[in-house]
LOGUDO-736280 format. One record per residue (C-alpha): residue in three letters; x, y, z. Coordinates in steps of 0.25 Angstrom, whole numbers, padded with zeros to 4 digits, always signed. Layout:
<sites>
ALAXYZ/...
</sites>
This chain:
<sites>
UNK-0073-0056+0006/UNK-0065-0044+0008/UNK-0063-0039-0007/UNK-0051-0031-0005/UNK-0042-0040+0003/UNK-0041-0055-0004/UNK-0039-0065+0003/UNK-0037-0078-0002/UNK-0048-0088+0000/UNK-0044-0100+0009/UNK-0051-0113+0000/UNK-0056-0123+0009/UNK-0049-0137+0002/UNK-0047-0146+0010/UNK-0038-0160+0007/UNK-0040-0161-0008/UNK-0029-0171-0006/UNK-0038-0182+0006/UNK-0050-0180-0002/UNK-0043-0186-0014/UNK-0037-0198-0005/UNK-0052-0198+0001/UNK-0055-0205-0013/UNK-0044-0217-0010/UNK-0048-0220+0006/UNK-0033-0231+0004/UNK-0024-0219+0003/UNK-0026-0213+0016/UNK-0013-0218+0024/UNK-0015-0225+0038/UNK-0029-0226+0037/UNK-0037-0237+0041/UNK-0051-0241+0032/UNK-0060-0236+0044/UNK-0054-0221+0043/UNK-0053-0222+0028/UNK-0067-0224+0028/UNK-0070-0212+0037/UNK-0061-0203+0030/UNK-0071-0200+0019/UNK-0079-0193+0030/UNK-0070-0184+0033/UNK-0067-0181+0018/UNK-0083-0178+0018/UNK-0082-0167+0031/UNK-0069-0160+0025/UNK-0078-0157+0012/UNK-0090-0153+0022/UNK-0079-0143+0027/UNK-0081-0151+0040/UNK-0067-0150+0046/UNK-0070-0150+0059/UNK-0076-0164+0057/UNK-0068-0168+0047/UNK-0057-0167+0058/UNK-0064-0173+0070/UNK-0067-0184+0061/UNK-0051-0186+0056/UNK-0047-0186+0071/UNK-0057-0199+0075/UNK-0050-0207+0064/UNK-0036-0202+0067/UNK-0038-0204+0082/UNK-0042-0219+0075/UNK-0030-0222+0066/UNK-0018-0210+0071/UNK-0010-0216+0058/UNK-0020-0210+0048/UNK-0012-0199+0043/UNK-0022-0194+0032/UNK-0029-0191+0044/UNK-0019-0184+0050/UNK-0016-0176+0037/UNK-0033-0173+0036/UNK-0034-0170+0050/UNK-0022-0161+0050/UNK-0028-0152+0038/UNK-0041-0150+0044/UNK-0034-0145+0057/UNK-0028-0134+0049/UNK-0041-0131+0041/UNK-0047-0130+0054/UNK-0036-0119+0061/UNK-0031-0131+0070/UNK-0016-0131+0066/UNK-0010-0138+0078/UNK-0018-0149+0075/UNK-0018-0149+0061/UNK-0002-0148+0063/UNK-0002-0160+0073/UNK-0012-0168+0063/UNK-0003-0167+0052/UNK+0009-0171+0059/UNK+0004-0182+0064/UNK+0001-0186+0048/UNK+0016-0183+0045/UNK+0021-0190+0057/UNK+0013-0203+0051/UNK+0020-0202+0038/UNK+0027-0189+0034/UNK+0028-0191+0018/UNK+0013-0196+0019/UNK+0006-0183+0013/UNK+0012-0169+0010/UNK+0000-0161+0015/UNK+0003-0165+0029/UNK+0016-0155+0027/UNK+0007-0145+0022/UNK-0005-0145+0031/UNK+0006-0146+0043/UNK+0014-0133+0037/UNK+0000-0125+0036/UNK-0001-0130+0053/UNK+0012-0126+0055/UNK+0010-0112+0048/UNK-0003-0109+0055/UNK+0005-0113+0068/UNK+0016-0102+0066/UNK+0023-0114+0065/UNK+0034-0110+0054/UNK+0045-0118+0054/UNK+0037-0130+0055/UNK+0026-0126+0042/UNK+0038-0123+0033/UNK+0045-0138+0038/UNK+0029-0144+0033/UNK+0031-0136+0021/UNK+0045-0140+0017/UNK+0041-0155+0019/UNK+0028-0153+0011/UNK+0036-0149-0001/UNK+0045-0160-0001/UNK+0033-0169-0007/UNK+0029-0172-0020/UNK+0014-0173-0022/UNK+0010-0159-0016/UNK+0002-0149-0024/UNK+0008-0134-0031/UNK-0002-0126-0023/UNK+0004-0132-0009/UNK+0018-0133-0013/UNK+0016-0117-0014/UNK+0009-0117+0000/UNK+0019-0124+0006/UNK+0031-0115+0000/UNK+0023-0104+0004/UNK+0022-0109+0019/UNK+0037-0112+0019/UNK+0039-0098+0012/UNK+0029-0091+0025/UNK+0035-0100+0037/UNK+0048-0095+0033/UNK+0043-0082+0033/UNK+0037-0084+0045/UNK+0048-0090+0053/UNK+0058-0078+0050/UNK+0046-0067+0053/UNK+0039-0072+0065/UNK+0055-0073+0071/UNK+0057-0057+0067/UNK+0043-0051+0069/UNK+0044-0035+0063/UNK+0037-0025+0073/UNK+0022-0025+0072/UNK+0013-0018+0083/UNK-0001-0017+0074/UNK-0012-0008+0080/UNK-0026-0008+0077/UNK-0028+0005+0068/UNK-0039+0012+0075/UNK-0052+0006+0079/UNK-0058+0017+0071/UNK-0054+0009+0058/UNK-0055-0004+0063/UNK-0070-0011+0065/UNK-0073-0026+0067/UNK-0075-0027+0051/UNK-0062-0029+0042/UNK-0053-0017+0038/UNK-0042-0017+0028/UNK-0035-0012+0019/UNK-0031+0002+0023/UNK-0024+0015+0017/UNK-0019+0028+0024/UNK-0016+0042+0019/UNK-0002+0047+0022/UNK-0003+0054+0034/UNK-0009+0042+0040/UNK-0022+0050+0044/UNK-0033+0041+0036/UNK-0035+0028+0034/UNK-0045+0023+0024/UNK-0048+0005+0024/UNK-0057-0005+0020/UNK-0068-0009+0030/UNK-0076-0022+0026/UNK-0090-0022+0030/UNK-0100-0032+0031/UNK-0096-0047+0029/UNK-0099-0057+0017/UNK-0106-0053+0004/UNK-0110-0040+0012/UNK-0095-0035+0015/UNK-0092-0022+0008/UNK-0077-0015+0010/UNK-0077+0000+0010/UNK-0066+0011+0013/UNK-0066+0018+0028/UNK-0057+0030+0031/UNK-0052+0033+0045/UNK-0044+0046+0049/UNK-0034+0050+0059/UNK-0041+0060+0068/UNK-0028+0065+0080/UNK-0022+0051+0077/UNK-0034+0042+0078/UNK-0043+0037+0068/UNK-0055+0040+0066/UNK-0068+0032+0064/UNK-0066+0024+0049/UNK-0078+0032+0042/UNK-0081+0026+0027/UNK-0075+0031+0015/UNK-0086+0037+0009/UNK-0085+0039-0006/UNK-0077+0029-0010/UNK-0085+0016-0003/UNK-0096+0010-0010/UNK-0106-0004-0011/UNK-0094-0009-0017/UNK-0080-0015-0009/UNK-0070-0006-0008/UNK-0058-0008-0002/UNK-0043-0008-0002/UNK-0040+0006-0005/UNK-0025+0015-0006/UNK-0026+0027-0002/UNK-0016+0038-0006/UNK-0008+0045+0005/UNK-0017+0057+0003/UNK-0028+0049+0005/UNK-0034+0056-0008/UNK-0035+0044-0016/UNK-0039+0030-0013/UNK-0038+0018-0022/UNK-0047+0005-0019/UNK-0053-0005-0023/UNK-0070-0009-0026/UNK-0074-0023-0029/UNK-0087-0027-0037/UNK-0088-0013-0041/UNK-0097-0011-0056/UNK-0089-0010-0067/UNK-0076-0012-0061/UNK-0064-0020-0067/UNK-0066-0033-0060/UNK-0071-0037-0045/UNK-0061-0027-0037/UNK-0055-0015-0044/UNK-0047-0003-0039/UNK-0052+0012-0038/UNK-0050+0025-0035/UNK-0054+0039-0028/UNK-0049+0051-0024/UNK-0053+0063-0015/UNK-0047+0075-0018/UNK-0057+0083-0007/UNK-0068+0076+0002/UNK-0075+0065-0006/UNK-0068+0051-0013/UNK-0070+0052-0029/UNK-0079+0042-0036/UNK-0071+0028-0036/UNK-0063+0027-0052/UNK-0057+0013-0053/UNK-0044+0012-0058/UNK-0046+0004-0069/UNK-0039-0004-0078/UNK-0029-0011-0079/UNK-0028-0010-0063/UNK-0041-0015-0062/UNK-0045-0029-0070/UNK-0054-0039-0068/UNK-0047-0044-0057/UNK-0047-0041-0042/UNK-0039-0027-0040/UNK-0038-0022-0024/UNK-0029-0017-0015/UNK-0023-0005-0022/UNK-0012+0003-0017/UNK-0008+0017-0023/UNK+0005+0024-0021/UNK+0006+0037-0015/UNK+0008+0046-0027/UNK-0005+0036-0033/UNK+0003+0031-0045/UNK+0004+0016-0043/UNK-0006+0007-0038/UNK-0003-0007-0031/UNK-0016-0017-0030/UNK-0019-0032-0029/UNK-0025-0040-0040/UNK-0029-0054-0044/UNK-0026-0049-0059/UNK-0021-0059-0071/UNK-0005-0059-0072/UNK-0002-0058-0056/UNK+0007-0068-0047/UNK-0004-0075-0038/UNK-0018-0072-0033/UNK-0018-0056-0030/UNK-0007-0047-0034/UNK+0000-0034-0034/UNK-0001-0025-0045/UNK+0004-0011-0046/UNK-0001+0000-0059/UNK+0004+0014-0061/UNK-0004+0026-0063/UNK-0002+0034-0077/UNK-0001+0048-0082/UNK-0015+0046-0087/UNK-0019+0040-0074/UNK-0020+0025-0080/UNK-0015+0014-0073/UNK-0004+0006-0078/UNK-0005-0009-0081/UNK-0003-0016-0067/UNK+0010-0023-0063/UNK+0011-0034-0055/UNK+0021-0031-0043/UNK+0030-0045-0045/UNK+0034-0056-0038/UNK+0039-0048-0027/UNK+0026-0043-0023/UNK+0015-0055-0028/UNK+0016-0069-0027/UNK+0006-0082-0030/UNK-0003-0077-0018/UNK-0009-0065-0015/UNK-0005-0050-0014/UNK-0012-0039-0005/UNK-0014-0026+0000/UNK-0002-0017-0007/UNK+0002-0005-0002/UNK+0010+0003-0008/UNK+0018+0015+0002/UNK+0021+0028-0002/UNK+0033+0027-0002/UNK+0030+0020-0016/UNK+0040+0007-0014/UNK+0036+0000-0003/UNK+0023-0010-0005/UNK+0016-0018+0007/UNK+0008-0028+0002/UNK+0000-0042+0008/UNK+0002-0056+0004/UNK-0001-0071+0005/UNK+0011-0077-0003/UNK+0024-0068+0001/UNK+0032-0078+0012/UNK+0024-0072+0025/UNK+0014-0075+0037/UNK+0005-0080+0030/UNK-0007-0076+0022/UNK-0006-0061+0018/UNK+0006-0054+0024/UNK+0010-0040+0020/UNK+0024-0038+0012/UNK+0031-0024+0009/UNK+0039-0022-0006/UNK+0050-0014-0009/UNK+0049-0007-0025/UNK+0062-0006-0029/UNK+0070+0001-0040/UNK+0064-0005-0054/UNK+0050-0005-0049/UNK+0049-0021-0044/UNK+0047-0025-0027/UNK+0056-0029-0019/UNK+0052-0042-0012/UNK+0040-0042-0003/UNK+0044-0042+0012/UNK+0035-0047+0022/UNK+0031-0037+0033/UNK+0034-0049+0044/UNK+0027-0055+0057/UNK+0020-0050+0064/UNK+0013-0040+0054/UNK+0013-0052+0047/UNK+0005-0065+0052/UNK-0002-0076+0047/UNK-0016-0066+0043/UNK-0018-0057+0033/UNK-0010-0045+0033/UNK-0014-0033+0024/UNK-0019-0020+0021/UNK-0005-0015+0024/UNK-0002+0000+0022/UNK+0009+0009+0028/UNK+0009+0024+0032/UNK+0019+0034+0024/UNK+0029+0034+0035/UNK+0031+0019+0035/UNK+0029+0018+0049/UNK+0015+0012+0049/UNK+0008+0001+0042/UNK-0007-0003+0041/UNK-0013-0014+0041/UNK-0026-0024+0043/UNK-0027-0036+0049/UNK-0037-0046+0054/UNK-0026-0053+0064/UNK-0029-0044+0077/UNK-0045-0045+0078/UNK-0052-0057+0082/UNK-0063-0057+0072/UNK-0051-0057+0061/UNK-0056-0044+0054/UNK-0046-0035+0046/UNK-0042-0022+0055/UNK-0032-0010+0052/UNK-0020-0010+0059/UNK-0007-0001+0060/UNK+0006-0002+0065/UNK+0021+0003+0064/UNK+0029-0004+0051/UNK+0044-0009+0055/UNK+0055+0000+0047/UNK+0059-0012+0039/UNK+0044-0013+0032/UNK+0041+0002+0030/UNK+0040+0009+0018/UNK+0050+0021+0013/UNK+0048+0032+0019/UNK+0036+0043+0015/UNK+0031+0055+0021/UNK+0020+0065+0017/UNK+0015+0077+0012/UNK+0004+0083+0020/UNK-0005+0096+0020/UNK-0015+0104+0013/UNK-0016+0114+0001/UNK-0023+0127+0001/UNK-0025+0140-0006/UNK-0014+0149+0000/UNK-0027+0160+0003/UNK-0039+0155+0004/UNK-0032+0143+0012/UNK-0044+0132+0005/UNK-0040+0119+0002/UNK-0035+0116-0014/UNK-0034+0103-0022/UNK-0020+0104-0026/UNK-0010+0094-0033/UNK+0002+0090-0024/UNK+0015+0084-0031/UNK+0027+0077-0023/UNK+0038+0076-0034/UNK+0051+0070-0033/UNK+0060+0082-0037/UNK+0072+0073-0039/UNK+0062+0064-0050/UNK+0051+0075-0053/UNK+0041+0065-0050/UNK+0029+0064-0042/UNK+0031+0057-0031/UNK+0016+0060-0024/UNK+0005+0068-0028/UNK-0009+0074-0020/UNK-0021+0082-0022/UNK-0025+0089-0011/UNK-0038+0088-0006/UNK-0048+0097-0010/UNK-0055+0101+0003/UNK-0045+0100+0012/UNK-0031+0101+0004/UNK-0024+0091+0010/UNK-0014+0084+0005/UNK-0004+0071+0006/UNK+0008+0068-0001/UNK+0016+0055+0001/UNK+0031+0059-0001/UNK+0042+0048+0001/UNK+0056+0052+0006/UNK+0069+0051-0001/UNK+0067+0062-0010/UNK+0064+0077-0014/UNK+0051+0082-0017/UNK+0043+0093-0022/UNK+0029+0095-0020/UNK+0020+0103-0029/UNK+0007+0108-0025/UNK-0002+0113-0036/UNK-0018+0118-0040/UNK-0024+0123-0049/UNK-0025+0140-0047/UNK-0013+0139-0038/UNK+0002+0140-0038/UNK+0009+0128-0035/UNK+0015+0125-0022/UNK+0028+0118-0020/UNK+0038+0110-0009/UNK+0049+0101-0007/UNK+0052+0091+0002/UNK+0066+0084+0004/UNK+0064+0069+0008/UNK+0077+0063+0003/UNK+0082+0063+0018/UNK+0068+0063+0025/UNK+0067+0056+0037/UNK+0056+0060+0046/UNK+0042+0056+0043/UNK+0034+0069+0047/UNK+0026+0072+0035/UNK+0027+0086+0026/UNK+0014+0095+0030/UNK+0012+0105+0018/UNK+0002+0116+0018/UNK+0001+0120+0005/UNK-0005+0134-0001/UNK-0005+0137-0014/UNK-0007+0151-0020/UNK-0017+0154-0031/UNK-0012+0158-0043/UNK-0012+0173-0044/UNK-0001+0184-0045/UNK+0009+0186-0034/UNK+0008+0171-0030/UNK+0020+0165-0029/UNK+0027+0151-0026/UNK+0040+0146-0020/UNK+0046+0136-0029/UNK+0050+0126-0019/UNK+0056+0114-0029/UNK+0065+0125-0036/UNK+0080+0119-0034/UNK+0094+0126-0040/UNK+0107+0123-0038/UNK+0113+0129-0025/UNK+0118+0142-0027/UNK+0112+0141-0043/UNK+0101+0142-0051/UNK+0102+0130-0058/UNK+0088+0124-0056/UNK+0088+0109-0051/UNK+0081+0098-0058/UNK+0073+0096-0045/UNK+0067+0110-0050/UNK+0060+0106-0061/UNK+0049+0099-0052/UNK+0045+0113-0049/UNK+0047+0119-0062/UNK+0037+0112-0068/UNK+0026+0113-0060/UNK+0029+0127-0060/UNK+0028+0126-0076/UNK+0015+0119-0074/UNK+0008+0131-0065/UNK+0011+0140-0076/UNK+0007+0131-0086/UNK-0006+0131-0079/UNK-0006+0145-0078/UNK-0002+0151-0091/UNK-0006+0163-0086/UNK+0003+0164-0073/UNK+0015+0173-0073/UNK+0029+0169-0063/UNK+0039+0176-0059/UNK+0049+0167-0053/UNK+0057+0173-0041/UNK+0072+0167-0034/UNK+0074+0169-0022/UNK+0088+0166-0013/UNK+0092+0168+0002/UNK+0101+0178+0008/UNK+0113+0170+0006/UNK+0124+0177-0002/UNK+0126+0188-0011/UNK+0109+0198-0012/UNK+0113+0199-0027/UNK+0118+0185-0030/UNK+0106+0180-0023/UNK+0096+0189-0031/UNK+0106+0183-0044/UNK+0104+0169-0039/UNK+0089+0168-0038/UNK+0085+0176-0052/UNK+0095+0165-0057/UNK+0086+0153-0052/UNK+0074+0162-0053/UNK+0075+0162-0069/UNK+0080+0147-0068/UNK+0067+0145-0065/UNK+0062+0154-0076/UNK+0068+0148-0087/UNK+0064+0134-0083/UNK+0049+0138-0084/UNK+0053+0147-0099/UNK+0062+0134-0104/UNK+0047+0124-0101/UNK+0039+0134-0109/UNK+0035+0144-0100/UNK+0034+0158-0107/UNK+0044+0169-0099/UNK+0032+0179-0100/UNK+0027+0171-0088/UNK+0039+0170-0080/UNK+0050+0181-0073/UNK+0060+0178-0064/UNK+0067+0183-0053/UNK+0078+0183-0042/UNK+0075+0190-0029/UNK+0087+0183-0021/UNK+0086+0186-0007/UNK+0073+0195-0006/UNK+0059+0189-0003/UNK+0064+0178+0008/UNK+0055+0169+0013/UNK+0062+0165+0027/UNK+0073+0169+0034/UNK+0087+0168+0027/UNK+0093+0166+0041/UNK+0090+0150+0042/UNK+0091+0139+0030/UNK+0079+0136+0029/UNK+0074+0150+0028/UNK+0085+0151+0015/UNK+0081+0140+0009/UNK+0066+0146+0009/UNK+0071+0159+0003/UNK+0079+0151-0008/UNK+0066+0150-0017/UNK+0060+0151-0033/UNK+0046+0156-0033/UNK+0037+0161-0043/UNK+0027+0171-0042/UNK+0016+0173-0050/UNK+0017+0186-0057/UNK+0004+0188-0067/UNK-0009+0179-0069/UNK-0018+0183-0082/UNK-0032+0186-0077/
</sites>
């Protein structure tokens, strides 16, 4: 049974109602007392699971008496438990055609015909005359609503098919057992899935990563450190791939029979596996997770008390502390009576792809996109369409950064019906909001070794972090998610070192080339020095803009940390106007800066100021780029007690 991916059970009953009848032979219609008298051995091969004989058996006495339309309806029924819809449909017909307000359940067997024979129009008909009866049951009166709900569906889809050209991921990744459930850092250069191995009781799901070596993928390798005896499976990765949340079942002491967990690798092996505890983790089944891209929300599936149907969607904040907060369910938007799947949320931190059974659809589980609006609730879920969609299981789905490609797995281009991973290009109407990235690596500016620093995105127009990394350890990369439509600073600080800082401008941002960054920071010692790159003033001023503050603080931070450490803070202009106005201007905007660090406590025995105008450019003053370089803060460090 595959742990991580639930799929509902198909129970194996079969005409409750003719077994009841079966107990009063005189109330089978059109029936002589020689079939009557056989009918019971067909009753007694339908409870052996003997359809096969059960249905050659029904076709001897109806060849006998063609009137016997209990036969008919039986015969019908077995046809489509058997996969043998054209004959089920033709069976059941016949039994209406005999008397068409004999028995409701010929409408309903002939609508499940009809459905499994693309037949649309004619299923929701079956349906719609089913429901005009009296004596039919709750649970098929939902079935039936939601047959005429998914024909309608179907109709208007198959009609406007959306562009879908799937390709088979890599055959690298792909093997003849099952693979699911994938994730993918945001340069789209790894890949790490769920690969089932073995079969029945000796199954086991583990974690396999695959990377992108001059555009191909490379042999999926196992992810050492972080698979185990146990099943792992469904895991969210973070776009800088540090960080991966997923799922073990049956594990000692966990919460109940599937809980999340998580690690992190900040250099070249995966930490030991923490769960995340309660209250996301219960006694109940908690899977498929989904973290968003600056790792403070987390979106699973669980069979938890208090939901809307069998397995829901449920979303918890991360804390100051780092405690999650009381789950949520996601609404009648997103869950219904049925089951809900594989959520993913993007980047972009609106848009949310998830599968389902109970959504008007294809059939089965069919993937649906939400919108999160203003006040924090979801648009109404919108089916992905035909023929991404079909009458299988569709899940697993993921999107890349950019929008422009969606993963998925599915079992409905092999022939022996095992999962594979596939990719292909997402239709504009169905992507996500734009969202480039941040990439590079952070070294010491001299020694050129790798550091383990702190990278910040803040909104400058909010002050919040919008995305957050760590750099790895060993190598010093790095990989920020960064949604456009806004403004941007980004902070990179480690211990020892002065801080180093950027802006980006994406409220116009169209192309979807990422950033490359190379980062060096200086070690902390006299004479080093830093441009203050999020320092803003009114044009022609040196009124400090509130976008400043951003900056200002962290600064206050670094002497903070360094109670020690002397600054002396320089302005600088370009070679626009007046030499003396200029040299006027940027003291001015120099001790701006100065007495916003004095006015948050700290002490002007550590601070001087400066302006130095036009002197000390850093590019040319003949283009506006160049100028723009030359208009600059810095500090410099001035003195360091021993």
């Amino acid at each position: 049974m595959k742990r991580h991916i639930k799929h509902c059970s198909i129970l194996f009953l079969l005409l409750l109602s003719f077994q009841g009848q079966a107990q009063n032979y005189s109330s089978v219609k059109n029936a002589s007392k020689k079939i009557i008298s056989k009918f019971d051995d067909v009753k007694k091969l339908i409870m052996q699971e003997n359809l096969s004989d059960a249905a050659r058996m029904l076709e001897q006495l109806i060849e006998s008496e063609p009137e016997f339309i209990d036969g008919w309806l039986l015969l019908g029924e077995l046809y489509k438990e058997e996969g043998d819809f054209k004959r089920g449909k033709l069976a059941l017909q016949k039994a209406i055609a005999l008397d068409a307000e004999y028995s409701s359940k010929g409408y309903f067997f002939l609508a499940e015909c009809a459905w499994d024979l693309d037949e649309y129009e004619e299923c929701r008909a079956a349906c719609e005359k089913f429901l005009t009866f009296r004596d039919i049951s709750k649970q098929r009166k939902i079935e039936a609503e939601r047959l005429i709900s998914n024909s309608t569906f179907a109709i208007s889809a198959v009609a406007s098919p959306v562009p879908f050209e799937p390709k088979n991921l890599s055959n690298n990744i792909n093997t003849n057992a099952p693979e699911y459930l994938p994730s993918l850092t945001g340069d789209e250069q790894t890949i790490v899935f769920t690969r089932r191995l073995g079969s029945g009781r000796n199954a086991n799901e583990d974690f396999f990563q695959s990377d992108k070596i001059e555009n191909e993928w490379a042999e999926a390798r196992p992810l050492e450190g972080v698979n185990s005896p146990y099943n792992e499976g469904a895991q969210a990765m973070t776009p800088d791939g540090s960080t991966i949340y997923f799922v073990v079942c049956d594990k000692p002491n966990g919460f109940g029979s599937c809980d999340i967990y998580y690690t992190q690798n900040p250099g070249t092996q995966w930490s030991a596996p923490i769960n995340v505890g309660s209250p996301v983790c219960t006694n109940a089944w908690e899977s498929q997770p989904s973290i968003s891209a600056d790792g403070k929300t987390l979106f699973f599936i669980s069979t938890r008390t208090g939901g809307k149907g069998g397995s829901d969607l449920w979303i918890s904040n991360k804390q100051e502390n780092g405690k999650w907060t009381i789950p949520v369910n996601a609404g009648d938007s997103i869950n219904t009576l049925g089951d809900e799947k594989c959520p993913f949320i993007h980047p972009d931190g609106t848009t949310l792809y998830f599968s389902s059974n109970s959504h008007p659809g294809m059939g089965k589980d069919d993937i649906y996109f939400s919108h999160k609006k203003d006040d924090g609730t979801w648009s109404k879920a919108r089916n992905l369409g035909y023929p991404i969609n079909t009458k299988n299981d569709e899940n697993s789905f993921i999107v890349s950064l950019d929008g422009h490609h969606a993963y998925f797995s599915s079992d409905r281009f092999k022939t022996n019906r095992d999962m594979d991973l596939y990719y292909f290009e997402l239709y504009k109407e169905a992507q996500p909001a734009s969202v480039t990235y941040l990439k590079g690596k952070v070294t010491d500016a001299f020694s050129s070794e790798a550091i383990s620093a702190n990278l910040q995105l803040i909104d400058l127009e909010s002050g919040k972090v919008s995305g957050e990394a760590i750099s790895n350890a060993t190598k010093g990369s790095y990989l920020i998610s960064i949604p456009t439509g806004k403004d941007y600073a980004l902070n990179v600080s480690a211990k020892g070192y002065l801080f180093y800082s950027e802006n980006f401008s994406l409220k116009d941002y169209i192309d979807q080339e990422p950033f490359l960054i190379d980062v060096q920071l200086q070690p902390i010692k006299t004479g080093s020095s830093v441009v203050l790159k999020n320092i803003f003033f009114e044009t022609d001023s040196y009124t400090l803009k509130n976008e400043s503050k951003v900056e200002l603080d962290k600064l206050i931070a670094l002497l903070k940390e360094n109670p020690s450490m002397k600054i002396e803070i320089s302005g600088y202009t370009d070679n626009q106007g007046d030499i003396g106005y200029n040299v006027e201007l940027s003291k001015n905007r120099a001790n701006s800066v100065y007495d916003y660090l004095t006015e948050h406590a700290v002490s002007e025995a550590r601070l001087s100021y400066k302006g130095y105008g036009e002197s000390k450019p850093k590019a040319s003053n003949d283009t506006e780029e160049g100028r723009s370089q030359n208009r600059r803060t810095e500090f410099t460090v001035t003195g360091m007690k021993p």
